[in-house]
Each structure stands twice: as C-alpha cells, then as structure tokens.
N, C-alpha and C positions, 0 to 999 in steps of 0.2 A: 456530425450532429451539432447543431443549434443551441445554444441557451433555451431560447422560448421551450423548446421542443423536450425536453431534460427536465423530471420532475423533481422538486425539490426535496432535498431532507429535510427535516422537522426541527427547528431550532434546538439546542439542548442547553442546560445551565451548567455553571462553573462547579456545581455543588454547593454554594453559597446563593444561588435562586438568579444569579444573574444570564440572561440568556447573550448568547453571544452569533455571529452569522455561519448559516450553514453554507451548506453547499451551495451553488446557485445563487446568491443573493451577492449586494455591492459588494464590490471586489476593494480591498482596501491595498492590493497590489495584484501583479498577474500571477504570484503563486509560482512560474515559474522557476525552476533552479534554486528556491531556497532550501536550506540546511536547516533540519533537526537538530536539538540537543546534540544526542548522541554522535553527531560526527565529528565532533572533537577527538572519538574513540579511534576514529576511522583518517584522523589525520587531513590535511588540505595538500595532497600531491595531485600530481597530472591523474591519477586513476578516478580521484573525484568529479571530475569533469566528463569521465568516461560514463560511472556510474549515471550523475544528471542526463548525460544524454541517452542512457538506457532507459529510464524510468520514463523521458520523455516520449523516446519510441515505445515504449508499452504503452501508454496513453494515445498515440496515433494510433498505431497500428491495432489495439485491443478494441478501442471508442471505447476506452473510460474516464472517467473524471477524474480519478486521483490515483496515484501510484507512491509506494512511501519502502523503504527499505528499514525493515526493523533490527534493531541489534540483539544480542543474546538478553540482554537485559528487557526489553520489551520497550525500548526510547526509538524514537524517532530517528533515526542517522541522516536519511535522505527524503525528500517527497516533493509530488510534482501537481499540481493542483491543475485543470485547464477550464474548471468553469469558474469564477471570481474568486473570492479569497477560501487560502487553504483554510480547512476543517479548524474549527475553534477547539475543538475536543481532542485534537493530536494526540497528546499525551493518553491519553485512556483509550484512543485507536489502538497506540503502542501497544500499554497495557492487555487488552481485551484479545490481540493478535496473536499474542503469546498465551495466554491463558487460555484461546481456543485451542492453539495447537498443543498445550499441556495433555490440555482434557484427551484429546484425539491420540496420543503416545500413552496416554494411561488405557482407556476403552480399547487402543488397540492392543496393549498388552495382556487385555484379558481375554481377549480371542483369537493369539497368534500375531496378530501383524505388531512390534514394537516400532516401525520404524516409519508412519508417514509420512508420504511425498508432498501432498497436497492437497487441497482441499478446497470447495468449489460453494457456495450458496447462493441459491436466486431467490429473490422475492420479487413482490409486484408491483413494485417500485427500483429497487435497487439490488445490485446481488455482487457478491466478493469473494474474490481467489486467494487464497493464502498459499504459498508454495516455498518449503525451507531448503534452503542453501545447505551446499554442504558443511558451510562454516558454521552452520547454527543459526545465522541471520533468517530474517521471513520476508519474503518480498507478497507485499498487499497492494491489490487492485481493486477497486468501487467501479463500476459500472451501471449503466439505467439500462432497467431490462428488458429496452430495445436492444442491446448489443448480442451478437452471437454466442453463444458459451463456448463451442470448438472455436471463433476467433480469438477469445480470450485466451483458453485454454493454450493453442500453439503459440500465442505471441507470446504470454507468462514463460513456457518452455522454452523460446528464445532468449527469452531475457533473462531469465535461472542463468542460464551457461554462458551467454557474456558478461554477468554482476559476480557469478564464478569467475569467470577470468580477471575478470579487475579487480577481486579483492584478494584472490590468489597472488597477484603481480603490486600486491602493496597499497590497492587503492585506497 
C-alpha cells in the first residue's frame, strides 16, 4: 500500500486547541525504530531491537500503518510508524489502549469471560487490533480498511509470541 492510496486521520489537538500531524501527513522523520517513553521500563538490550523488528514485521506483513507496544502503565514502550510521522497523540493511543482493554476485563467479567485475548475494530476508514501479552503489555495495530482482518489477525498472533519471547528473555 501507497501513501496516496491510505486515507488520512483527522488532525487531533494537544488538549490546549493546538493541532499537531496525523497519520499520513509530512513526515518530520521515518518513524521507524523509534522509542516510546516507556522503554526506559523495558531497558536498551539486544531484545529491543528484536522487539523493533517485530513491530516492523507486523506493519509489513499486517499492511498497517502503525504498530506500538504498550506497557502495563498504558505508555508507549515501542512503536513503528510506516506512513510519515508517528501519531502526535501517542500518549492517549497509550492511554485509550489500556482503558479499552480495562473496559473489555470488566464487561467480560460480567458474563464469564474475565480474561481477554484480543480485540479487533474496523471502521471506514481505519480499524485497530489490540492483543495482551502475557506480561500485561498490549500490542496495537492501525490499519486502513483496505487491509485484511484474518491478515491482521495471523500476523498480530505471530508477533504476540515473538514480543512474548523477547520480553520473556529480558528484552
């Protein structure tokens, strides 16, 4: 998939009215390989590099735009941007990541399931995979709703059980 071809997100503000670049718009770097806050949590060893190139490959291999590895805290640890620059609103991706899959461990505790795998939303525009680690981390996928949902789906599943193995081995 193409920039041109890839619909845009809708600017969003800082909370103080300033608007900052979405998805899709000039890239102020390639996004790739940069670090979130939170992986200072997560340490700079050989596993963080493992990590990067996992989120990477879920961004090939899914055709999504962004890929971000959340920590129990709901901060940013890892993320992988492939259309211009990462998400201005990171932080509340974080945020919002966490607080969906709250929601989802509560609703499912009122009808048996307490224990969410994953979880899947498309819209007509854009649509997002959240899927929790066994460590408690969330790994988030953005795609445009060109992409397949079963390719998202299996490559999210591959890449749970290799960012499991790298953070299991100290990453």
């Amino acid at each position: 998939m193409s920039g041109p071809r890839l619909p845009r997100l809708r600017p969003l503000a800082d909370g103080h009215g300033s608007p900052h670049l979405a998805l899709g718009e000039e890239p102020a770097s390639d996004g790739l390989g940069e670090i979130g806050e939170g992986a200072a949590n997560l340490g700079r060893s050989s596993g963080s590099a493992l990590i990067e190139a996992e989120l990477e490959s879920f961004c090939r291999t899914g055709g999504l735009v962004y890929a971000a590895l959340i920590d129990e805290q709901g901060r940013v640890a890892f993320s992988i941007c492939t259309v211009g620059s990462r998400p201005h609103n990171e932080c509340e991706i974080g945020e919002l990541a966490s607080g969906i899959f709250a929601s989802a461990r509560a609703l499912g505790a009122e009808i048996g399931e307490p224990a969410p795998l994953n979880m899947s939303v498309q819209g007509t525009r854009w649509g997002y995979s959240l899927d929790r680690l066994q460590d408690g981390h969330l790994l988030v996928g953005v795609f445009p709703c060109q992409a397949l949902p079963a390719i998202v789906r299996a490559s999210a599943y591959k890449t749970k059980l290799a960012l499991e193995s790298a953070l299991g081995a100290g990453g």
